[in-house]
C-alpha positions as CSV (number, residue, x, y, z in Angstrom):
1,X,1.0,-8.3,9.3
2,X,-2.7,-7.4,8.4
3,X,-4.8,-6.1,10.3
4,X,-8.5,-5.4,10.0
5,X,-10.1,-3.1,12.9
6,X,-14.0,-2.5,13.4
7,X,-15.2,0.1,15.0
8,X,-18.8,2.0,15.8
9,X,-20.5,-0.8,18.1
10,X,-21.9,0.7,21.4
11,X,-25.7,0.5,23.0
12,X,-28.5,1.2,21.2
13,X,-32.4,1.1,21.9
14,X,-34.9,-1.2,20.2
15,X,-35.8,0.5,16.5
16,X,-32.3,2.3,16.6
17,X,-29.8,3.2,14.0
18,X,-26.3,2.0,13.9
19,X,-23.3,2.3,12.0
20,X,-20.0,0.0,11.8
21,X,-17.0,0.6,10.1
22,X,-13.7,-1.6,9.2
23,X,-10.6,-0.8,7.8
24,X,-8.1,-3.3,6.6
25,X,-4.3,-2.9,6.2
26,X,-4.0,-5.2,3.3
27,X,-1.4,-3.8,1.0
28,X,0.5,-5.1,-2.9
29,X,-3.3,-7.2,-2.7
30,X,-6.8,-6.5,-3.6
31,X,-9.3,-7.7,-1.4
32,X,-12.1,-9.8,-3.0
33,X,-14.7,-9.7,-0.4
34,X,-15.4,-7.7,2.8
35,X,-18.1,-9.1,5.4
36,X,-19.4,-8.6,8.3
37,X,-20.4,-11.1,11.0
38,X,-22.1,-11.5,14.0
39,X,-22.0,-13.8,17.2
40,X,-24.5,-13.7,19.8
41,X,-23.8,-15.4,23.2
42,X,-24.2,-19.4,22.5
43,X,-24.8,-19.1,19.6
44,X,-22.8,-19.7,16.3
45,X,-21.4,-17.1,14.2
46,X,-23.6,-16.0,10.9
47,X,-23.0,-13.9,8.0
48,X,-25.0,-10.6,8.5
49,X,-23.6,-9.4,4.8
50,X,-20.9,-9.4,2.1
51,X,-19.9,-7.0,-1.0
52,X,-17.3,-8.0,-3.4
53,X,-14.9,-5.6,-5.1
54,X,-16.7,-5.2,-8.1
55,X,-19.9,-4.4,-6.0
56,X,-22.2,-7.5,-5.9
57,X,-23.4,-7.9,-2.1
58,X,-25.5,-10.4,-0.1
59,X,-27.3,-10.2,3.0
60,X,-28.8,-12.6,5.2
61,X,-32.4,-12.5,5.4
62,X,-32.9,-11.6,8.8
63,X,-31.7,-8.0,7.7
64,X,-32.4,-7.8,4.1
65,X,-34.3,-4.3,4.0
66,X,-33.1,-3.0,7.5
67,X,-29.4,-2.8,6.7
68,X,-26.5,-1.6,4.0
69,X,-23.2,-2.2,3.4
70,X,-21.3,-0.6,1.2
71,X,-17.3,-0.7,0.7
72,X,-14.5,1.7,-0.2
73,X,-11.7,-0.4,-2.5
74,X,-9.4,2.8,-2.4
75,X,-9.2,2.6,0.8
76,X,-10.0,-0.9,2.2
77,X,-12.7,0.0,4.2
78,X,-16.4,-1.3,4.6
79,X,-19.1,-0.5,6.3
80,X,-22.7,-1.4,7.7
81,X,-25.7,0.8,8.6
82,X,-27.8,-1.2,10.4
83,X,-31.6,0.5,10.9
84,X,-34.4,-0.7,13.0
85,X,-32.8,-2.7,15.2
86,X,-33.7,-5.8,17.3
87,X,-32.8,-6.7,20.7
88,X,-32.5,-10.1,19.3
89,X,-29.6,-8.7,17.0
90,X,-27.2,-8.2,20.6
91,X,-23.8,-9.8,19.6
92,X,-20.1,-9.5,18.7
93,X,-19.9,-8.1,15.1
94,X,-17.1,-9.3,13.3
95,X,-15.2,-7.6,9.6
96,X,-13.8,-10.3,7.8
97,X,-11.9,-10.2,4.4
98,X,-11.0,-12.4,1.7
99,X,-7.8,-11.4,0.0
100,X,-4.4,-12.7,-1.7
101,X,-3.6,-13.5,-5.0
102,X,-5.7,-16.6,-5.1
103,X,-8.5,-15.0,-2.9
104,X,-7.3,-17.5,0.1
105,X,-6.5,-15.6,2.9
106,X,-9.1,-15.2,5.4
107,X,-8.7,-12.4,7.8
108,X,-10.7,-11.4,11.5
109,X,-11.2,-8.5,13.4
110,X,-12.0,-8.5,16.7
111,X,-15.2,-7.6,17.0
112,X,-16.9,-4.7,18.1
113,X,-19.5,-5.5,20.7
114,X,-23.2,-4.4,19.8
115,X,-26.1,-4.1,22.2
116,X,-29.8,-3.5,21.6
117,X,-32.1,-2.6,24.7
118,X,-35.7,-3.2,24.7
């Protein structure tokens, strides 16, 4: 069964630094694209930012210059440093991967819970 496990949320202040990390047990398949999402209470879940195996990556614009995301295909992991952060940016961040042989599996992690004081 895959898995995909986040880790490095925890409480940070207004203007802080950040770093999450998310590792995926996918194995005989290449993953296509690794994400990351976030989910703040009531409100709906939004893309944060997404890098593809050969390297092409999006973010959202609400952190587009604040954050990176970079990925490791050896080893299935991806992660997202997150700088100057908002309280506004409190929420559940979630990996997510898109793997298979037709690039149509969609796996979650948990979340990892993230928490910006003012």
């Amino acid at each position: 069964q895959v898995q995909v496990v986040e880790s490095g949320g925890g409480l940070v202040q207004a203007g802080g630094s950040l770093k999450l990390s998310c590792v995926a047990s996918v194995t005989s398949y290449s993953i296509n694209i690794m994400g990351w999402y976030r989910q703040a209470p009531g409100k709906k879940r939004e893309v944060v930012a997404s890098i593809s195996s050969g390297g092409d990556i999006n973010y959202a614009d609400s952190v587009k210059g604040r954050s990176t995301i970079s990925r490791d295909n050896a080893k299935n992991t991806v992660s997202l440093q997150m700088n100057s952060l908002k309280p506004e940016e409190t929420a559940v961040y979630y990996c997510n991967i898109r793997w298979g042989s037709l690039n149509q599996i969609i796996t979650w992690g948990q979340g990892t819970q993230v928490t910006v004081s003012s």
